[in-house]
N, C-alpha and C positions, 0 to 999 in steps of 0.2 A: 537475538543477541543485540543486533542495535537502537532496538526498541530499549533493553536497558542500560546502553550509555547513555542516550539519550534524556532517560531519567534520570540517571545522575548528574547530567550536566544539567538539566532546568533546576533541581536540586541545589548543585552550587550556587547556580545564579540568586536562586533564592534566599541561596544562606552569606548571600557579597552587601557588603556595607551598603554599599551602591545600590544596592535592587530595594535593599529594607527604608533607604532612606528617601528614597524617589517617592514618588504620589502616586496617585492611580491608575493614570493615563501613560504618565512614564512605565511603570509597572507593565503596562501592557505593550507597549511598544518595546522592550529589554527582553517580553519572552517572545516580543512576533517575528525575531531577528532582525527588523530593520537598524537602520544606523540610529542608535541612542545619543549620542553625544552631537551636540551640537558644537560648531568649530567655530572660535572666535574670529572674526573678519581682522586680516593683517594688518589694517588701520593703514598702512602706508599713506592711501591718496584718500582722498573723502571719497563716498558715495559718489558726489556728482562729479567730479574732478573721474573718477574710473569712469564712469558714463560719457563724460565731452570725451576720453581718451579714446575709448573703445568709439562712439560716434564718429569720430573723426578719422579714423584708422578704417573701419569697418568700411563706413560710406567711400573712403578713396580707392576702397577694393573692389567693391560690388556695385554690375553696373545695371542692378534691376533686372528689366523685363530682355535685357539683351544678353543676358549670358556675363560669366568672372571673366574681368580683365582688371589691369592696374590705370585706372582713370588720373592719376598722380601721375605719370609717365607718358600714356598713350590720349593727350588729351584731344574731345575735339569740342564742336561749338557746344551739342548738346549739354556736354561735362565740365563748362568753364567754371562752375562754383567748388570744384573739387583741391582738394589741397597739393599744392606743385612736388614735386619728388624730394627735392630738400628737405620741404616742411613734412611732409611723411619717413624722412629717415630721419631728421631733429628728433621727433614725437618717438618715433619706436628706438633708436639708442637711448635716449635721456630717461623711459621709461625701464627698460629692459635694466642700464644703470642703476638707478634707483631701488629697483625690486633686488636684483646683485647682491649691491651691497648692505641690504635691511637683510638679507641671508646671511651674509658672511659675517656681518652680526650677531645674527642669533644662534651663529656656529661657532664664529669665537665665545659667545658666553658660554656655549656647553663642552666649550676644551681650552680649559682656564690656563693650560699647561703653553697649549698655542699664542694665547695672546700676550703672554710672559716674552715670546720672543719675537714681538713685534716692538717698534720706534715708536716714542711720541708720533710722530709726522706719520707715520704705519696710519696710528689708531685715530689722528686727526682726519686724513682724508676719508677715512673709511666712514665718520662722520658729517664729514662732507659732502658724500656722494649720497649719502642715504635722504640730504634736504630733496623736496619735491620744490622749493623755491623758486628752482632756476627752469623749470618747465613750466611753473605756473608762471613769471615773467614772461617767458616766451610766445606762452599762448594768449596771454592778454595783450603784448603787442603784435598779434598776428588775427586778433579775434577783429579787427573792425571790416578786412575783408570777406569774413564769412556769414553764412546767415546763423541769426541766435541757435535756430534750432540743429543746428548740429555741435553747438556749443552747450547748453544746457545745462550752468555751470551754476552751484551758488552763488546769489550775490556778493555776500560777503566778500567774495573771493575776486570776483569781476563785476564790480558795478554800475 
């Protein structure tokens, strides 16, 4: 028995717009069941702008060969180049922010009913919060105490 839904369902697949219109290789990855669709990257932050973010968050958690502690809090001489508690809760709200409201964005466009009952000043802020601006300010005035390599930023951006 489940030998023939099984044929039916390669069957459809076969017969989906999708599978006819795909190439060879796509073809073959749509019947091998891995994930066929490729998901567009949120664009929010650049490539390197997520990388300095994640570098810089990651390195203030992780203390190497000694074991997880928060090197941000618990600092000592070893972990002076580590970013202070401040600037690790700056970085993770401002970001956490940012991502938020590029949601609440793309959830008000999909409930148009919703955003009818929002303010100017509602729908302003909410564009407001979604600029990455005010983090990448932050971080290039905070970027000359650190070393490049945990910055690792495009230039354009910080040069």
């Amino acid at each position: 028995m489940w030998l023939l839904d099984h044929d039916f369902v390669i069957d459809e697949i076969k017969e989906s717009s999708i599978y006819r219109n795909a190439n060879e290789q796509d073809r073959k990855r749509i019947l091998s069941g891995k994930q066929f669709f490729k998901k567009k990257r949120p664009g929010i932050f650049t490539t390197e702008m997520e990388s300095a973010i994640f570098n810089l968050l990651s390195n203030s958690v992780h203390s190497f060969y000694i074991g997880l502690s928060n090197n941000s809090v618990n600092k000592s001489a070893v972990f002076m180049s580590y970013i202070d508690a401040v600037m690790l809760c700056m970085i993770s709200v401002e970001t956490a922010v940012v991502y938020t409201a590029n949601i609440l964005n793309d959830y008000l466009q999909l409930r148009k009913q919703l955003v009818k009952a929002l303010t100017a000043e509602e729908k302003k802020k909410i564009k407001e919060l979604m600029s990455t601006e005010y983090i990448e300010t932050y971080l290039e005035a905070q970027r000359k105490e650190f070393g490049k390599e945990l910055f690792q930023i495009n230039r354009k951006i910080f040069p």
